[in-house]
N, C-alpha and C positions, 0 to 999 in steps of 0.2 A: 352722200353729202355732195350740195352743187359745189361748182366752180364757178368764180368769180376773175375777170382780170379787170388790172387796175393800171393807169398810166402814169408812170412818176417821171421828174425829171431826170436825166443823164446823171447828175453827179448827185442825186439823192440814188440813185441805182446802183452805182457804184460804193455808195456808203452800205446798202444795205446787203450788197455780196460781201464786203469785208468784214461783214459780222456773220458767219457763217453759223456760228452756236447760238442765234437767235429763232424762234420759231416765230416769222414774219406771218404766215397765215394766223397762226394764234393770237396775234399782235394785232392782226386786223381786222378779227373775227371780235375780238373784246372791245376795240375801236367801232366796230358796226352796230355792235350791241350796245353797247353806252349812248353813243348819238341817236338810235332809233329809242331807245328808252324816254331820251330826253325830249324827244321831239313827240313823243304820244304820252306823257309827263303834262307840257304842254298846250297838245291839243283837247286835254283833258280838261285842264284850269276853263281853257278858251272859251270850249263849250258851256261850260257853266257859269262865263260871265254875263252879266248886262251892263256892262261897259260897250259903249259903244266905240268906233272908231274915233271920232272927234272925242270923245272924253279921254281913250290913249293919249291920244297925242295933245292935250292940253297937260297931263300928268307927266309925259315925258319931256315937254317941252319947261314945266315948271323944274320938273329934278335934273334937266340939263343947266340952268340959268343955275339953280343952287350948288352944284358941282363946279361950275365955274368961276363963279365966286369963292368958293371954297377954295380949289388952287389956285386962284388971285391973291390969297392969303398968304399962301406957301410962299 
């Protein structure tokens, strides 16, 4: 099995020596695996749209405006 190192902050470091009964590699192994899932999940849809670029972003641009309004409501 390879090895991987990872850079976290100082006092995320610290949190995670204080959990000594946690299996961190395991933690981050299921974390690398879910995100790589999701992300060829995806690139999967991706490929099989004909959506273009500009039609994204008039779709996104319309369900931000309705989202907005929505908690304007709130």
């Amino acid at each position: 099995m390879g090895n991987i190192s990872i850079s976290v902050p100082d006092d995320l470091k610290q949190k995670i020596a204080n959990l000594e009964e946690v299996n961190w590699s395991a933690v981050a192994r299921v974390a690398f695996e879910e995100k790589i899932n999701q992300i060829e999940f995806l690139r999967k849809i991706i490929s099989k749209s004909k959506l273009t670029e500009k039609d994204a972003k008039e779709i996104s641009d319309k369900i931000n405006i309705s989202m907005a309004k929505k908690f304007k409501r709130m």
